[in-house]
N, C-alpha and C positions, 0 to 999 in steps of 0.2 A: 504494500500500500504506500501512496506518495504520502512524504510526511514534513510539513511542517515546524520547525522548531522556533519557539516564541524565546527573547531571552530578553527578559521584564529588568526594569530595576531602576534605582532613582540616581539623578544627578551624582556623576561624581563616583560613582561606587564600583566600575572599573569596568563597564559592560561591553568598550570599544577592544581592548587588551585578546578579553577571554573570546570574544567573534570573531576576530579576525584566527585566533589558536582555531577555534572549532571548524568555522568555514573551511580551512587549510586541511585539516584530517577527513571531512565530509565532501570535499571536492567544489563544496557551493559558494555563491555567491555571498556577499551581505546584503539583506535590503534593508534600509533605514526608518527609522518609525521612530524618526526626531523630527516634528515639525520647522523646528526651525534651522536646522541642517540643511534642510531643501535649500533653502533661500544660496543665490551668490554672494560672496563681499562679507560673509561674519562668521569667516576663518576662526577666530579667535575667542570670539565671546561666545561662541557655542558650543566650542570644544569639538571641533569636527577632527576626523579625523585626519592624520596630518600625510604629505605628499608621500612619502615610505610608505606608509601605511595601505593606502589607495593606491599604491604601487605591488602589495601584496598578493593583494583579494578584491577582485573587481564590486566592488560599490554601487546600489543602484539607489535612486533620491537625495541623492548630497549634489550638493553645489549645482541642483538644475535649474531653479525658479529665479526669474530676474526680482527686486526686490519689489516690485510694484504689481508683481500678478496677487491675483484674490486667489488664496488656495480654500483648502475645507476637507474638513475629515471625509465627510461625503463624496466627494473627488479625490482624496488619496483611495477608498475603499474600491475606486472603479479602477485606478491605474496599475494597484497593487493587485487584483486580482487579477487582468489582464495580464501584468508581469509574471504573476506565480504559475499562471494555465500556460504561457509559453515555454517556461523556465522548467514545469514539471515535463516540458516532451522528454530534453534530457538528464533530468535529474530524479532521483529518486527523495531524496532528501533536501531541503531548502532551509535556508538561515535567517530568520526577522531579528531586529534587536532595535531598541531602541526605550523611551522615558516619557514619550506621550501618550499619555493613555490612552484616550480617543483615539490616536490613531492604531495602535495595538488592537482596541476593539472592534474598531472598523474591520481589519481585516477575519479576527476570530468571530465574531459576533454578528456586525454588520451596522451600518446606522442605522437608527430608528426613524420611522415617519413623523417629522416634525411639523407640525402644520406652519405654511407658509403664513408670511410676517405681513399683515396691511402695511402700506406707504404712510397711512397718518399716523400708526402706534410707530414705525420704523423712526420717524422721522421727529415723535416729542419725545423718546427717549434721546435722541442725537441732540436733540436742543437741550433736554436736560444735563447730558455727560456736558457740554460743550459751560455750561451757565453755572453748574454745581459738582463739578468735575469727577474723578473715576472714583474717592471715596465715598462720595454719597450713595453712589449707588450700586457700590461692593455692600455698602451696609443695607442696605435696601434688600439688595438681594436676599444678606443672611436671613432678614427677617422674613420673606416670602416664601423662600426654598433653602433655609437652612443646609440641607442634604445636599444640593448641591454646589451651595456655598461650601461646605469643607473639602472637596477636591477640585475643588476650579483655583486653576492659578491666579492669583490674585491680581497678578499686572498683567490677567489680558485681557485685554478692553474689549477685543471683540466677542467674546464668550460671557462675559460679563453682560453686556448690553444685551447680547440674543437671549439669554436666559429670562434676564427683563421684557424681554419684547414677547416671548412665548406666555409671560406671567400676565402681561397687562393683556396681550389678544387673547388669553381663551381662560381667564381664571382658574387656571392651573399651574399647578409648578411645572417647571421643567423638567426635573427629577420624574415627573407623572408619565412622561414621555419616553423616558429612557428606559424602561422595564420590556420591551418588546420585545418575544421568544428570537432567540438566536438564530441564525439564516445558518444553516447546511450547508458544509464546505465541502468539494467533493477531494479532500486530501485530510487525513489526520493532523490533527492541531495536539502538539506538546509541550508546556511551558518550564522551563526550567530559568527560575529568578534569583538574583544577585542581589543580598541583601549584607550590610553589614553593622555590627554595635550603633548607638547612637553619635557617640563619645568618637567614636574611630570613623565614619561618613563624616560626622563635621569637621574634625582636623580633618581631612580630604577634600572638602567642598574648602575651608579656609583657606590651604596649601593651592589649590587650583585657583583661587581668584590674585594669589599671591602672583602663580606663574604667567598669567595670564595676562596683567598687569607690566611684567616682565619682558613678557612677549611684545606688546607694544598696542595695547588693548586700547587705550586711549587716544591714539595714533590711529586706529582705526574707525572707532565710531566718530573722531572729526571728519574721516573723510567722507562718514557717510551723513553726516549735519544735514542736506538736503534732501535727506529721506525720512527724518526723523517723525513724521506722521504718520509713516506706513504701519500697519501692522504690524510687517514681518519685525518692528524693530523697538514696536511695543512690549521688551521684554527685558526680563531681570539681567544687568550686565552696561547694555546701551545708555539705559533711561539715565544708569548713575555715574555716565561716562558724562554726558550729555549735558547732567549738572554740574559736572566741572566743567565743562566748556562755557556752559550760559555764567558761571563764576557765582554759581550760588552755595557750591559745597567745592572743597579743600577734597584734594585726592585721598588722602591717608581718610577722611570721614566716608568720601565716595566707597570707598574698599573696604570697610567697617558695613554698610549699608548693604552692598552689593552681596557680603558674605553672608548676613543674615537674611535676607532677599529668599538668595540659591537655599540658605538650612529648611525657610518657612515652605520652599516649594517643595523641598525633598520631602520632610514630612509629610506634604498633600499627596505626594506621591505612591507614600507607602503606603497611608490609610486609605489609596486607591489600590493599589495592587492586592494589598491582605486579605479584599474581601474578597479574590477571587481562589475558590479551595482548588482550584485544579491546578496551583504554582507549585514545582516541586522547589522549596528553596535551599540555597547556598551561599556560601560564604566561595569568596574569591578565588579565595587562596588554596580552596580545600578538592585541589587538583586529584586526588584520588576518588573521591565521593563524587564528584559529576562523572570523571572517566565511566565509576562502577554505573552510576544512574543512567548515563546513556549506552552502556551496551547493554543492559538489561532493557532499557526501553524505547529502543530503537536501533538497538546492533550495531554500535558502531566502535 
């Protein structure tokens, strides 16, 4: 049977390292399930994977979307399945990895039918974000759909707003909408997740906003100053590059912020992945315990 291998796990916790190891022994590809990966131009603050790397193991959804295209879970779930149905002619076994949820489920699950958004609800939410800006109406949220307030990332404004906009068009949560029975893949789907201490992921996500920095993070997101409205760049890394540019926050606070940012997301992350019982989890490191787990369940 064609089989799938899902490899889950939050910011930072080493999920690039161990895909590329597995890919290499499984003969397959990576395909990426980091939304903001897609995008070109954020090398750096997204932690993509780096030139060697992509020189390894051919990579499919990193560095394809120019930074101005509208993507959507819903459009990753059509292009990734169309990749995987071509990809299974000659593969028997296939490699996902990646930290956004949504799009993880898109491909295991599927997206749910969301009922489309009127123009006039579209459109006072956009006046509100724009009059009362992105915390008003992160709390708003909590207060209407709690549930899915605790795994929605907090700086993303477009998920944020649509959540709002499903809330104020049909008097229901959004959360109401996401329960819809999983779509039948016709390849076996297996998750094996990379989890680690709490204490030990955040000296990691610390350590990474350190190198990142390093690397010349801030040099980057100046160059990208005229995109700074796009979505794709509505995200933890940018926003507090960006405040040092406009000269409102001092680097060393920018780096302070941006670390706690990346911790608060990693935790949304996990309280997304935990509730799903089908994750076989692991520790990184613990090179003997996946070897054993995947030749027992999936032979390799």
């Amino acid at each position: 049977m064609k089989t799938l291998l899902v490899l889950p796990g939050p910011t930072a916790v080493g999920k690039t390292d161990l895909a590329i190891r597995l890919a290499e022994r499984m003969g397959s590809p990576v395909i990426n399930a980091d939304s903001r990966q897609l995008y070109r131009d954020l090398r750096i603050g997204t932690a993509a994977p780096t030139a060697a790397q992509l020189q390894r193991v051919r990579h499919y959804f990193v560095g394809t979307l120019p930074l101005e295209a509208y993507y959507s879970a819903a459009r990753y779930e059509q292009e990734a399945m169309s990749l995987l149905n071509s990809l299974f002619a000659t593969h028997d076994t296939l490699l996902l990895t990646g930290g956004s949820m949504l799009y993880i489920d898109a491909v295991c699950k599927g997206i749910d039918d969301i009922p489309t958004v009127e123009p006039e609800v579209r459109s006072h939410i956009r006046q509100r974000l724009e009059a009362e800006g992105l915390d008003t109406l992160r709390a708003e949220l909590r207060l209407l759909d709690p549930e899915y307030h605790a795994v929605c990332d907090p700086h993303n404004t477009q998920r944020i707003v649509h959540a709002l906009e499903i809330c104020y068009q049909t008097g229901r949560t959004f959360t109401s909408f996401r329960t819809a029975t999983a779509k039948q893949r016709p390849f076996r789907i297996v998750k094996l997740g990379l989890r680690r201490e709490r204490a030990e992921l955040f000296d990691r996500i610390n350590r990474r906003v350190d190198m990142m920095l390093q690397e010349g993070l801030l040099d980057e997101a100046r160059a990208l100053l005229p995109y700074r409205n796009l979505n794709a760049l509505n995200t933890v890394g940018y926003k507090e590059m960006f405040a040092v540019l406009d000269g409102k926050w001092t680097l060393p606070f920018a780096a302070e912020r941006m670390k706690k940012n990346t911790r608060v997301y990693a935790k949304k992350q996990m309280t997304w992945f935990t509730r799903d019982k089908g994750i076989a989890w692991f520790h990184p490191d613990d090179s003997q315990g996946i070897d054993t787990w995947l030749h027992a369940t999936i032979g390799i």
